[in-house]
C-alpha positions in Angstrom: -21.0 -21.0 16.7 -21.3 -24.6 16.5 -22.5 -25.1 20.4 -25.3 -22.3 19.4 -26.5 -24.1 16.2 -26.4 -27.6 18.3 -29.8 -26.2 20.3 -31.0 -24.9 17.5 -34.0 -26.9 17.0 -34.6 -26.7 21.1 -34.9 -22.5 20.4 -37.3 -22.9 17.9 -39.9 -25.3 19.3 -40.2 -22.6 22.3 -40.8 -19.7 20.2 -44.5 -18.8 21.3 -44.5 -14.7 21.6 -46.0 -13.6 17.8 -43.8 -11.0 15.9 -47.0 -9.1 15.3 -50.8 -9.3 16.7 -52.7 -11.3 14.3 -54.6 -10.1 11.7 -52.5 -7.2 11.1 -49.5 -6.0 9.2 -46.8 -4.6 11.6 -44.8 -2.2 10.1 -40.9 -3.4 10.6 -40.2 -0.5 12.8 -42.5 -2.0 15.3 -41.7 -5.6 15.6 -40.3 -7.0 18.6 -36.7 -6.8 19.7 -36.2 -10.8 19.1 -37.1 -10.0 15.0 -34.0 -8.0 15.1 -31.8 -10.6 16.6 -32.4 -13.1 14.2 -31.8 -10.9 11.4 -28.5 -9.5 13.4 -27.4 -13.0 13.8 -28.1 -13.9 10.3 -26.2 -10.8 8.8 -23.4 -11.8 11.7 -23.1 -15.5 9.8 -23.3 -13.9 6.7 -19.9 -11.9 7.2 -18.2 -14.6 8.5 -18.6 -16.2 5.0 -17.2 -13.2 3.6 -14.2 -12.3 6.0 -13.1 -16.0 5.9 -12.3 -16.6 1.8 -14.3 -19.1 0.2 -13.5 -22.3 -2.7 -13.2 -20.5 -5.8 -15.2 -22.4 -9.5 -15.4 -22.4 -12.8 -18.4 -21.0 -13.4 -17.2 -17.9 -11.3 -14.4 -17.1 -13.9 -17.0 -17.2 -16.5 -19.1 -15.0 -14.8 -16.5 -12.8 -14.2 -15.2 -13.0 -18.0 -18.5 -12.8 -19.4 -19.2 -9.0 -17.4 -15.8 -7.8 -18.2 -16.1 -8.3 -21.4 -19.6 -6.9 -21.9 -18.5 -3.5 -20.1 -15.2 -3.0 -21.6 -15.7 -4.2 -25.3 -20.0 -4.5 -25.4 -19.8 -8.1 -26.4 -21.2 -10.6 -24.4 -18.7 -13.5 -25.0 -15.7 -15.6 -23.9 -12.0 -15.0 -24.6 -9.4 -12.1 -25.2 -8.5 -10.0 -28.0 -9.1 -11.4 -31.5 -10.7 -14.5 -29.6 -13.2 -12.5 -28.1 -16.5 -14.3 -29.5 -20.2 -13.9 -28.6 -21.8 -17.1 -26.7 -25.2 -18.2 -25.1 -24.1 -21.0 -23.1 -24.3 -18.3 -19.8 -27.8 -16.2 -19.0 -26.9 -12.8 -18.1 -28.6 -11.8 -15.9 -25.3 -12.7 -13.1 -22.5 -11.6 -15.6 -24.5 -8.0 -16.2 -24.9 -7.5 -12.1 -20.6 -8.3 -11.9 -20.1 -6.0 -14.4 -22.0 -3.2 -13.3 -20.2 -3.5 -9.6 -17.4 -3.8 -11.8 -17.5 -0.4 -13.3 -19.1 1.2 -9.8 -16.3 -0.7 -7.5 -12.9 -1.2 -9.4 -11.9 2.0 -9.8 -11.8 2.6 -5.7 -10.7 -1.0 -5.1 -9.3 -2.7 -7.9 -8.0 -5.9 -6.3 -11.3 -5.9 -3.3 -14.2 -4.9 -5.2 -15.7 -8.4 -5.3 -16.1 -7.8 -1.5 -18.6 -5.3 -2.5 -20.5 -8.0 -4.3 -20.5 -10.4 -1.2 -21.7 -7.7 0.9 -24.9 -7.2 -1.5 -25.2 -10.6 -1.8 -25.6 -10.9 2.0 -28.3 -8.5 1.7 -30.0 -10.3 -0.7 -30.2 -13.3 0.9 -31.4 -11.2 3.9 -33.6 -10.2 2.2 -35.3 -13.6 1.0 -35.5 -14.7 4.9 -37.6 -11.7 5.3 -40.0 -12.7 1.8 -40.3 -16.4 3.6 -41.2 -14.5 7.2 -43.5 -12.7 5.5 -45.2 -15.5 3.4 -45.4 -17.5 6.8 -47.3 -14.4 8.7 -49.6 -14.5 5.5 -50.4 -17.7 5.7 -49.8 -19.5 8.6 -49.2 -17.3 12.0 -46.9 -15.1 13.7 -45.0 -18.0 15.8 -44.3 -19.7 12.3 -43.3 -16.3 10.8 -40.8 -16.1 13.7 -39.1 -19.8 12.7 -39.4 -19.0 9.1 -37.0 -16.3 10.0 -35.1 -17.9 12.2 -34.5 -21.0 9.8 -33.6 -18.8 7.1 -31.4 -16.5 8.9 -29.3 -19.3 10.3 -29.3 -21.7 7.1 -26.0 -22.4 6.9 -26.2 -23.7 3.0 -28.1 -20.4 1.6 -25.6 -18.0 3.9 -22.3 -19.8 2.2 -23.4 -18.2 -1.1 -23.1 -14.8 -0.1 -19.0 -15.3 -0.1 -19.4 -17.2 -3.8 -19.6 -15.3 -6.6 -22.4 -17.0 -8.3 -26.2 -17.2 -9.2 -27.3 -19.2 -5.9 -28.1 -15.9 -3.7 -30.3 -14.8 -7.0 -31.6 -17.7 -7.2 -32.5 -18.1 -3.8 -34.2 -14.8 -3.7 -36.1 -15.1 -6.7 -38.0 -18.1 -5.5 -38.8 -16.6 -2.0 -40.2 -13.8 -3.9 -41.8 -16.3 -6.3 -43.2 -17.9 -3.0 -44.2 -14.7 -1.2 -46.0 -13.2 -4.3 -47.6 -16.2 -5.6 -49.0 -16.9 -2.2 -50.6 -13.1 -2.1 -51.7 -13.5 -5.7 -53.4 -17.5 -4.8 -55.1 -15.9 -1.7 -56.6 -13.2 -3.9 -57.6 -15.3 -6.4 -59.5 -17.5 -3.6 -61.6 -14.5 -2.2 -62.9 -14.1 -5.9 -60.4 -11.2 -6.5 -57.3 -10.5 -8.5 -54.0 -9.0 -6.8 -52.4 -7.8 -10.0 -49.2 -6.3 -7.6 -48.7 -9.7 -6.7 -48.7 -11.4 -10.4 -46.1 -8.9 -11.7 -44.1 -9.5 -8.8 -44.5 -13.0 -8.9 -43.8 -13.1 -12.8 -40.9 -10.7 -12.3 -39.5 -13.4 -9.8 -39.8 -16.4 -11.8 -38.2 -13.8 -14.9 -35.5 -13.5 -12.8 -34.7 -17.1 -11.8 -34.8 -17.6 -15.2 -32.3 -15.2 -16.3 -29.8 -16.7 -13.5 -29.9 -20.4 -14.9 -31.6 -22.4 -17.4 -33.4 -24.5 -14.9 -35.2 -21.5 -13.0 -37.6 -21.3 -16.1 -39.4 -24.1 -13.5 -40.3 -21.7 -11.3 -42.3 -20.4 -13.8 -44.0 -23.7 -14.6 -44.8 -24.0 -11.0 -46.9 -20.8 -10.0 -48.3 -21.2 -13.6 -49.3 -24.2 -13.0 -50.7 -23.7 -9.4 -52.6 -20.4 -10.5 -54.1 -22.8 -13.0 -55.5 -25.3 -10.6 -56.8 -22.9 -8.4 -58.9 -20.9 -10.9 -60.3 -24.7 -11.2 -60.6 -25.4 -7.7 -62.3 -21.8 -7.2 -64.7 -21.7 -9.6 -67.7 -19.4 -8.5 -71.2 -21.5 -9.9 -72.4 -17.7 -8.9 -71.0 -16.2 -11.9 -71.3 -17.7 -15.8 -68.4 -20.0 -17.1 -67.3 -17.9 -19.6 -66.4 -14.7 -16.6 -64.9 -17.5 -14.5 -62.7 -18.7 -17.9 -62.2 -14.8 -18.6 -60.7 -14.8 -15.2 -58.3 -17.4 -14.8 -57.4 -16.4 -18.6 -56.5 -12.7 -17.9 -55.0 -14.2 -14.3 -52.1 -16.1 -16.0 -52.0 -13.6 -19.0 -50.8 -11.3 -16.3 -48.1 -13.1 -14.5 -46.7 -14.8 -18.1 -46.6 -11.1 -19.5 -44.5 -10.2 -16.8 -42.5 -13.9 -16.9 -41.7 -13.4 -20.7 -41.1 -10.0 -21.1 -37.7 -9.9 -19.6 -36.8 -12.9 -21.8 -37.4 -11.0 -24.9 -34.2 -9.3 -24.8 -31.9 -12.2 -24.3 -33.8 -14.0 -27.2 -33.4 -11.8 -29.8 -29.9 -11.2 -29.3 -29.5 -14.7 -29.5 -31.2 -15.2 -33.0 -29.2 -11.9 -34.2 -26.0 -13.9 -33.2 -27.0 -17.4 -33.5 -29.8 -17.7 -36.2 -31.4 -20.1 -33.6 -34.4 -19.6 -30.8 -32.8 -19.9 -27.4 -35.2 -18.2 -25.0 -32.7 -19.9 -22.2 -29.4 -21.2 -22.3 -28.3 -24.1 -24.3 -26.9 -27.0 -22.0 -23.4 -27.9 -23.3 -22.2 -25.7 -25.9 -22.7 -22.9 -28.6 -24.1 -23.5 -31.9 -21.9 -25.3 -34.2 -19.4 -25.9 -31.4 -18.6 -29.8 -31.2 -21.1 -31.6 -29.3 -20.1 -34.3 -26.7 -23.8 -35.4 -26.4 -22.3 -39.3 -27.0 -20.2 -39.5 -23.6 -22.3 -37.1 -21.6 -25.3 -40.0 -22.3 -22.5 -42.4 -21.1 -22.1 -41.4 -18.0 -26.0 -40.6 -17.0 -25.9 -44.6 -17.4 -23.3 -44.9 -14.1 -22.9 -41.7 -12.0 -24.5 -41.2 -8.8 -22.6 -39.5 -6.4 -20.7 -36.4 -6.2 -17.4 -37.9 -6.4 -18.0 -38.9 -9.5 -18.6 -35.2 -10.8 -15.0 -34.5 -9.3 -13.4 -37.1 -10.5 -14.8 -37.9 -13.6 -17.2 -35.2 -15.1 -14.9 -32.1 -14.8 -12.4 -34.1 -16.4 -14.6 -34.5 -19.5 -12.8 -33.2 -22.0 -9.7 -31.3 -21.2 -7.7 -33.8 -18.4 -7.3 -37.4 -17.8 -9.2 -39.7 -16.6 -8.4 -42.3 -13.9 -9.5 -46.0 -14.7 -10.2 -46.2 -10.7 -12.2 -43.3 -10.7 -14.9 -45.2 -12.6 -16.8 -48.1 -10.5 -17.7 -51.3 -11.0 -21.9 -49.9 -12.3 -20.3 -48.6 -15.1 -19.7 -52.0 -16.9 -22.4 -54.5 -17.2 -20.4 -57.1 -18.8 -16.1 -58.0 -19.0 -16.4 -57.5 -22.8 -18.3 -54.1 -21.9 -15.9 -53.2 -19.4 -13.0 -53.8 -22.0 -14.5 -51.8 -24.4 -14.7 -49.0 -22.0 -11.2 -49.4 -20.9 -9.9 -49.0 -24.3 -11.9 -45.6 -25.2 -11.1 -44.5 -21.7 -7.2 -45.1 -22.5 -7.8 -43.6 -26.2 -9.2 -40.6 -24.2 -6.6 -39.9 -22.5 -4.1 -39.7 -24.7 -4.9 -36.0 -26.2 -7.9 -35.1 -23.5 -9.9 -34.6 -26.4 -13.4 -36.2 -27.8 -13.8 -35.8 -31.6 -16.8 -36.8 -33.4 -15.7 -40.5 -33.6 -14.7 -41.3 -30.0 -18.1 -39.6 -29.0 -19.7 -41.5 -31.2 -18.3 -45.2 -29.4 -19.3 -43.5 -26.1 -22.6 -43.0 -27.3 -22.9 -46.8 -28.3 -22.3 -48.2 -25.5 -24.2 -46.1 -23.2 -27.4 -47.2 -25.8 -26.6 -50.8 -25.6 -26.9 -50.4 -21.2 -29.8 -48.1 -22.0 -31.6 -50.7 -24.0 -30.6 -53.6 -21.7 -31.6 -51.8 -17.9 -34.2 -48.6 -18.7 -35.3 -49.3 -15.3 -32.1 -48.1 -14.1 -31.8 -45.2 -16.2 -34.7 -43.9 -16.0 -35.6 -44.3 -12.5 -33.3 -45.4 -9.9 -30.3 -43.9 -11.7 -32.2 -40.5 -11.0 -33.7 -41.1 -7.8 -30.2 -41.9 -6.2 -28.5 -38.8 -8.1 -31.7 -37.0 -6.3 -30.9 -38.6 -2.9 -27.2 -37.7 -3.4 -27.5 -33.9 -4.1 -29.8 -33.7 -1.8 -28.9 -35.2 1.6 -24.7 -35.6 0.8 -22.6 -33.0 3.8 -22.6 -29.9 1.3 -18.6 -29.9 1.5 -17.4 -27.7 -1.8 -19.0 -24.8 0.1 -16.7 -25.3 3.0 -13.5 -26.3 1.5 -13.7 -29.7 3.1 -12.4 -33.0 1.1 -14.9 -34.7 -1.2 -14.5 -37.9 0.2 -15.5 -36.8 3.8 -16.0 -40.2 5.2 -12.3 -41.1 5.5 -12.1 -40.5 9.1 -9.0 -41.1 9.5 -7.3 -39.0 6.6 -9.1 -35.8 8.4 -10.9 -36.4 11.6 -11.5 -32.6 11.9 -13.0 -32.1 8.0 -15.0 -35.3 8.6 -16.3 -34.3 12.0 -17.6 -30.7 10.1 -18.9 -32.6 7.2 -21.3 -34.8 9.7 -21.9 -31.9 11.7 -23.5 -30.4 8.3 -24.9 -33.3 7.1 -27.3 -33.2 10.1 -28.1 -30.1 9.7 -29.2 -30.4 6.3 -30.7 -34.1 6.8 -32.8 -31.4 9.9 -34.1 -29.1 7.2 -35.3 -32.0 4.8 -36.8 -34.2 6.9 -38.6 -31.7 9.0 -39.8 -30.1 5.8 -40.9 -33.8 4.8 -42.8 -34.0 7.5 -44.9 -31.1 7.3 -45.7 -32.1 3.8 -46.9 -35.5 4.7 -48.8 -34.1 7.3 -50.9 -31.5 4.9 -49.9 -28.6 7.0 -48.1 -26.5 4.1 -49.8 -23.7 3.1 -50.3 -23.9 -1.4 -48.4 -27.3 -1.5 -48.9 -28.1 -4.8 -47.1 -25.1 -5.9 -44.3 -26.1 -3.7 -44.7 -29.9 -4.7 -44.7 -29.3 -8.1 -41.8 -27.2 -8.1 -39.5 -30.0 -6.7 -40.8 -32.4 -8.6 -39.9 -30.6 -11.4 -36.6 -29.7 -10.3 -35.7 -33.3 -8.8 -37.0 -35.0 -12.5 -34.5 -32.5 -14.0 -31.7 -33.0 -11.8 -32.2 -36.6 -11.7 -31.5 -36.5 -15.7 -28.3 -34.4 -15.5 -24.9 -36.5 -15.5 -23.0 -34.5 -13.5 -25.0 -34.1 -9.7 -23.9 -31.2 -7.6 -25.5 -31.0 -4.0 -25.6 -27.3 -4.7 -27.7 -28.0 -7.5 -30.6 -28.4 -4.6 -30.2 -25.5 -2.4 -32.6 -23.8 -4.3 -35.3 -26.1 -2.6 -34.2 -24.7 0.9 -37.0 -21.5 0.8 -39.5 -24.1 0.5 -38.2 -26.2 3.0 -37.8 -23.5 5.4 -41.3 -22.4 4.8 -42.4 -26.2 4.9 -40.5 -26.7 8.3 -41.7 -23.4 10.3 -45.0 -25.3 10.1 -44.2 -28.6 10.9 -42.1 -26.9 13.9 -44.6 -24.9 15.1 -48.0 -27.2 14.0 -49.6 -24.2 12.3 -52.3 -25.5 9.7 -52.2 -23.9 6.5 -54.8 -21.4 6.0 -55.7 -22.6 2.6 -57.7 -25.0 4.4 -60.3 -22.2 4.6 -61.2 -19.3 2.4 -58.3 -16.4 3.1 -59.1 -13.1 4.0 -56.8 -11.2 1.2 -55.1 -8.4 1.8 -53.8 -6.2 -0.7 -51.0 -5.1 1.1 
């Protein structure tokens, strides 16, 4: 496996036979024998995850709890028995899919039924390589369609999601839908026509992202805003303003009527429970629940790396908290750092963070605010960016967190650089493509990580899982760099409604 993925990159830049003759749509029944392979070879990787057991989480218990409950008792909550109470603090669209494989699977296997929900999960993530081959054919050619594939077949960061129970497969797909449908819709809209297949589609996608996790909503923002901009950039001076306004209006109406609909639901519910309007998910805690807003501020003002969401952010509240765990950054003075000590020591002595304690975190993370906003604003966030995004993804292969120690675990270390290339492959290729104007709609795809890195810059608690959901673009972005197809934006598409 490893010797195979080594000549990778050496596969792909000799690709040159097309999947399909251009300008046409090959149905999948007729594409070549070497289509097949790659998907073969992606399902092959994708069982491997599944055979060989992956890191459990968290958020996978919730998950779990969350559809249990819903199909055995109707409420969509957390806890047991009499403690069984409704929250928001999880979407549902993840808890609803466990519990319906729940009730179709558990009674045959009680103890194995999960494995049914890897399996489909592997077929979802199949699923988005074929949207992102498809997008490619569209857009670029049939030699970039072919790498598209391949990328996405072999990406060994999406495929280690199909063993996880949790929202990254979901997520992945609904943005290479996003991507596939909002390119169709785009290309319509630039030959003066309107593919109203592709808007719901689209707007279902970004629905669905949504519905997975708080940040997908971006998704949403980002075809928005591209179908926007290229209403303005597409303006016909051969028709009146007012039919080109009409059309851009009843453009977006379209894909935000499909967007918002499915949101509906999930927000009344949540002002029949709550009293409060929560179209999303709020991002620490239920209403009226104690808020540790204080400390979570306090440590945006130091953390960085993953280690420190290990050590330090999963500990807070509910464990201790080591005094080494915390570097030097997070004092900017001895007085500072004394202060810090003694709430840290506090703390730790019931695990807890009541209103008061919270309240002297929250002071001294205004005090470094005020003296370095440079630093919290923007390097802060660009080097929590930098961390989740080219750090050896090691929770999703049970390797140690502090991979560089060579000599603690040659063979985990080894795998973690092994990765690290991998992924530092898919970035910097991708990079490169957008630097060299080659993507096809790149300010959709710009403008979806910019959003996503200025809102994972500002979270405390950086996760390099947290950016896989930039991987459809990047393997889009890289099967052109790869294969130096121009975008064919650069001219006036010929749509096709199919």
């Amino acid at each position: 496996m490893i010797s195979e993925t080594g000549t990778f990159p050496f596969i792909l830049l000799n690709m040159s036979a097309p999947i399909h003759p251009p300008r046409c749509q090959r149905r999948w029944f007729l594409w070549p024998r070497r289509a097949f392979l790659w998907i073969a070879a992606g399902l092959v990787l994708r069982l491997l995850f599944i055979w060989f057991p992956r890191p459990g989480d968290d958020d996978t218990l919730d998950y779990l709890q969350l559809g249990h409950n819903l199909l055995h008792f109707g409420i969509y909550g957390m806890g047991v028995g009499s403690d069984l109470s409704p929250t928001m603090y999880r979407l549902p669209a993840y808890p609803i899919f466990l519990g319906a494989f729940e009730f179709l699977f558990a009674r045959f296997w009680p103890n194995s039924w999960l494995n049914a929900v890897f399996l489909f999960q592997a077929a979802v993530d199949l699923a988005s390589g074929l949207l992102l081959m498809s997008f490619a054919r569209r857009h670029l050619s049939d030699r970039a369609a072919e790498v598209a594939l391949a990328l996405a077949m072999l990406c060994p960061f999406t495929a280690a999601y199909a063993g996880i129970a949790m929202t990254e497969c979901f997520s992945v797909f609904a943005i290479a839908l996003g991507l596939y449908a909002a390119g169709r819709a785009l290309a319509a809209q630039a030959s003066r026509s309107r593919d109203f297949t592709a808007l719901i589609l689209a707007g279902l996608a970004a629905a669905l992202a949504a519905l997975l996790r708080p940040d997908g909503i971006l998704l949403f923002a980002s075809i928005a805003l591209a179908l926007f901009i290229d209403s303005l950039r597409n303006r016909s001076i051969a028709r009146p303003r007012s039919l080109n306004l009409r059309h851009t209006f009843i453009t977006i109406s379209i894909f935000c009527f499909a967007a918002l609909l499915p949101l509906v639901p999930w927000t009344v519910r949540n002002w029949a429970d709550f009293h409060v309007f929560q179209p999303l998910a709020p991002r620490y805690a239920d209403p009226g629940e104690n808020s540790i807003a204080g400390a979570r501020r306090w440590l945006r003002t130091w953390t960085v790396e993953f280690i420190n969401t290990a050590n330090v952010c999963w500990n807070f509240p509910g464990d201790t908290i080591e005094l080494a765990d915390i570097p030097a950054r997070a004092y900017d003075s001895l007085e500072q750092r004394a202060r810090t000590i003694a709430l840290i020591a506090e703390y730790n002595r019931t695990t807890t963070l009541p209103p008061s304690l919270d309240a002297r975190f929250a002071t001294i993370a205004d005090q470094r605010i005020h003296d370095h906003p440079l630093r919290y604003y923007v390097i802060l966030p660009v080097l929590r960016n930098a961390d989740m995004l080219l750090r050896p993804r090691t929770i999703e292969y049970d390797l140690d967190v502090l991979w560089w120690r060579w000599h603690d675990h040659p063979a985990q270390s080894a795998w973690a650089i092994f990765l690290g290339l991998i992924n530092l492959f898919y970035v910097a290729i991708a990079a490169w493509a957008f630097l060299r104007r080659r993507v096809p709609w790149a300010w959709m795809m710009i403008s979806y990580l910019v959003f996503r890195f200025i809102v994972l810059g500002a979270m405390e608690n950086p996760e390099p899982r947290y950016t896989v959901q930039c991987f459809p673009i990047f393997i889009v972005a890289a099967a052109t760099a790869l294969t130096c197809s121009r975008a064919c934006t650069t001219k006036l598409p010929q749509h096709n409604p199919r």
